[in-house]
C-alpha positions in Angstrom: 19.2 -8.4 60.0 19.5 -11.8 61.5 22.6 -13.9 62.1 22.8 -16.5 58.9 20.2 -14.0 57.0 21.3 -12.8 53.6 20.1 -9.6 52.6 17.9 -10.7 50.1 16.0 -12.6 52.8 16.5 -9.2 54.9 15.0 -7.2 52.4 12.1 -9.3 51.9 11.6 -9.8 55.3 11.3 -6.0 55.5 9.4 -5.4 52.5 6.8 -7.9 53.3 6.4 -6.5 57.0 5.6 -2.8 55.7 3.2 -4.2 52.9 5.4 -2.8 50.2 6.5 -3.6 46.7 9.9 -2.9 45.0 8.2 0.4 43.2 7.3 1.8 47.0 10.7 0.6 48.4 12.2 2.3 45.0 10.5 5.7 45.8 11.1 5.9 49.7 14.7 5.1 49.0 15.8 6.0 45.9 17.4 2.6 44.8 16.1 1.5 41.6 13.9 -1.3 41.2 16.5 -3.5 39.3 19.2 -3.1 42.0 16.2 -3.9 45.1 15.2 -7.3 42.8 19.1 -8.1 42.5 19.6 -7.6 46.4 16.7 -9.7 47.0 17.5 -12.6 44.6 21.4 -12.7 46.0 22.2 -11.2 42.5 23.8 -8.3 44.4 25.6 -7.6 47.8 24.3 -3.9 48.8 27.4 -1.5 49.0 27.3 0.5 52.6 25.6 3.3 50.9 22.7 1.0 49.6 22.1 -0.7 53.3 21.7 3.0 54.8 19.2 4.2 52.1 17.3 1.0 52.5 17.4 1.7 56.6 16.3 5.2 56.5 14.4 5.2 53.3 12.1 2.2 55.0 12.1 3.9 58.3 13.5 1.2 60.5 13.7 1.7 64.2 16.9 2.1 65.7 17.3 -0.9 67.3 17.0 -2.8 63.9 19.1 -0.1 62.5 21.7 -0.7 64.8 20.9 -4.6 65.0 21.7 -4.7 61.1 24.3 -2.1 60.9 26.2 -4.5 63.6 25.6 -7.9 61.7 26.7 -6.4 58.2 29.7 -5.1 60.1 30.4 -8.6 61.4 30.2 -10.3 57.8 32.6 -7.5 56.4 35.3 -8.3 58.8 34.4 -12.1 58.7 34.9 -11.2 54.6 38.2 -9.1 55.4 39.7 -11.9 57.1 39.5 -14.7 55.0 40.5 -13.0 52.1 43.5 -12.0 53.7 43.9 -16.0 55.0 43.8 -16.9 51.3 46.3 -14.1 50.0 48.3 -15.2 52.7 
């Protein structure tokens, strides 16, 4: 995942790379195909558990594993803080 990428535009990016539609991406990770088409339309933000079956399940190396693992884990402290600002 790139900085200023949303995971829609992740996931498509990916998808489209490996040639795959939402059925293949649905049987090598187990995610339905509703829940892929709401990631990629920015319908859904993809729990922790999601983002790793979508890693492994679509076999990405480990530098892009660790590349998105690292941005996701920037936005949910960028997330954490700001809702803290505004309870504050």
């Amino acid at each position: 995942m790139q900085p200023g990428e949303s995971y829609g535009e992740w996931l498509k990016r990916v998808i489209e790379k490996e040639g795959l539609n939402a059925s293949a991406v649905q049987a090598k990770t187990g995610i339905n195909r509703s829940s892929i088409f709401r990631i990629m339309t920015e319908e859904r933000t993809p729990s922790a558990d999601v983002m790793a079956a979508l890693m492994v399940g679509l076999d990405l190396s480990d530098e892009a594993i660790l590349q998105t693992t690292r941005e996701v884990g920037r936005r949910t402290i960028a997330n954490k803080k700001a809702t803290n600002k505004n309870n504050s």
